[in-house]
Residue, then its C-alpha position, 0 to 999 in steps of 0.5 A: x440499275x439493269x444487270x448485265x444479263x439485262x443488256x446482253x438480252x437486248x439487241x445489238x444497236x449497232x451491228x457490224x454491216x450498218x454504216x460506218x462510224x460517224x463524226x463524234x457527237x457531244x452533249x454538255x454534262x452526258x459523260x463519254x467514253x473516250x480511247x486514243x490508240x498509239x500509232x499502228x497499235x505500237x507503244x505509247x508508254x515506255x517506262x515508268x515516268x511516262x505514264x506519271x507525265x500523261x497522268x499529269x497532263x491529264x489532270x492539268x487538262x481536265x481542270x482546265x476544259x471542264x472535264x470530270x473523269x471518272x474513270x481512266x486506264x491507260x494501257x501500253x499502246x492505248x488509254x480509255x476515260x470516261x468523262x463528263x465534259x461541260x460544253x461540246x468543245x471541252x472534250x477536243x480541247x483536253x484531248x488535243x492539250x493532253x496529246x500534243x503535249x505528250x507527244x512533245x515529252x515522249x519525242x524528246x525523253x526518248x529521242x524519237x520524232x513523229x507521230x504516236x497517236x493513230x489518228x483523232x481519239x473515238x468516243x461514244x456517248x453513255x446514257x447515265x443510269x443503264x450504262x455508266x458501271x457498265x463503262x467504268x467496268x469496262x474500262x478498269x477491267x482492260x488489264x485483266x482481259x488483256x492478260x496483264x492482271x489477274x484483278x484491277x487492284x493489282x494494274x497500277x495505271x486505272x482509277x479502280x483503286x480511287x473508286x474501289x477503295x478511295x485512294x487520292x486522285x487528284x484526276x477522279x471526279x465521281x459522277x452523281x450516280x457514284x455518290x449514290x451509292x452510298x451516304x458516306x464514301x466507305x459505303x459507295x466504294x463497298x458498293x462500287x467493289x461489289x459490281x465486279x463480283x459480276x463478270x462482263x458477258x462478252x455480248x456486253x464487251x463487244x456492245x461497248x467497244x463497238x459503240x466506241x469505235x463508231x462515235x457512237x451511242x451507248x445506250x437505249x434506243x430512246x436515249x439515242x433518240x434523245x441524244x439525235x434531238x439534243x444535236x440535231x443529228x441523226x444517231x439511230x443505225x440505219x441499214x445499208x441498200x442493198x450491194x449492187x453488184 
């Protein structure tokens, strides 16, 4: 598995001035990052018992699409998870289940009325080996670079302390490469909590978020060209002409 000083050494697939962010593309069993923010960045979690019912309607959904999340946090105005789904319409469907239904409880608890989503959810594709601790990382470590905990054992809402530290969740399904971490569950979870002894270099943060935002690929320029050829799509960033003035 490349280290972090591996990846912050390569280029950037995608810099700011190439083309626009695309329309997402899935591949069947490739895991994907996936963030919703709250409408104009404002809340979308206001007590405790809301994040309890999307947690809820997360799992319901995920079962019911063919989702395996691996990681999840949710955060006050957005959520991040990283999943693998089983088709290409899994993805859309547990999102627009756990949405919309969420929306309904949150207008009605809280006596409010319109939208709370800013828009449809972004997601980019994550290769496997290179990539995937990389997203898992990313996504458990957001409460601590938002400033809300000092380490991600101690943020309630993310899926760290199943993967750290085997607490139940009903919502984690491990990947393969989790499972590989060890032959036992103790070990994998050792294993998993020693990944964090190594910061994220913000090459790598920004190599993420900006995949991310662009229904992007997170991975290899191979990779990408793989996941072209898998949807017929092109996926390699192409240089914008020249501006005419």
């Amino acid at each position: 598995m490349s280290s972090y000083a591996d990846l912050a050494r390569r280029p950037h697939p995608f810099p700011e001035h190439f083309m626009p962010r695309r329309n997402r593309v899935i591949i069947p069993d490739v895991p994907l990052h996936i963030i919703q923010r709250g409408n104009n960045r404002l809340p979308c979690f206001f007590v405790e018992a809301d994040y309890l019912v999307y947690l809820d309607l997360l799992r319901i959904a995920a079962e019911q699409t063919s989702c395996s999340v691996h990681a999840y946090v949710l955060m006050t105005n957005h959520i991040h998870l990283l999943v693998s789904p089983q088709s290409c319409s899994s993805p859309a469907a547990m999102m627009k289940s756990v949405g919309e239904r969420y929306v309904q409880y949150v207008n009605r608890r809280h006596q409010r009325i319109g939208t709370l989503w800013q828009g449809r959810y972004r997601s980019c594709l994550v290769q496997d080996e290179q990539y995937l601790f990389v997203c898992q990382r990313y996504i458990e470590l957001n409460p601590v670079r938002a400033g809300m905990a000092a380490h991600p054992l101690d943020y309630r809402w993310s899926s760290y302390p199943a993967n750290a530290y085997g607490e139940a969740n009903s919502i984690v399904k491990p990947h393969a490469l989790y499972s590989a971490l060890g032959n036992e569950p103790s070990e994998c979870q050792r294993s998993y909590r020693a990944l964090f002894q190594e910061g994220m270099p913000p090459a790598i943060v920004e190599q993420v978020r900006h995949a991310t935002n662009r229904n992007a690929v997170l991975g290899s320029e191979e990779f990408i060209l793989q996941m072209a050829i898998a949807s017929g799509k092109e996926l390699m960033p192409r240089r914008q002409g020249r501006r005419q003035e």
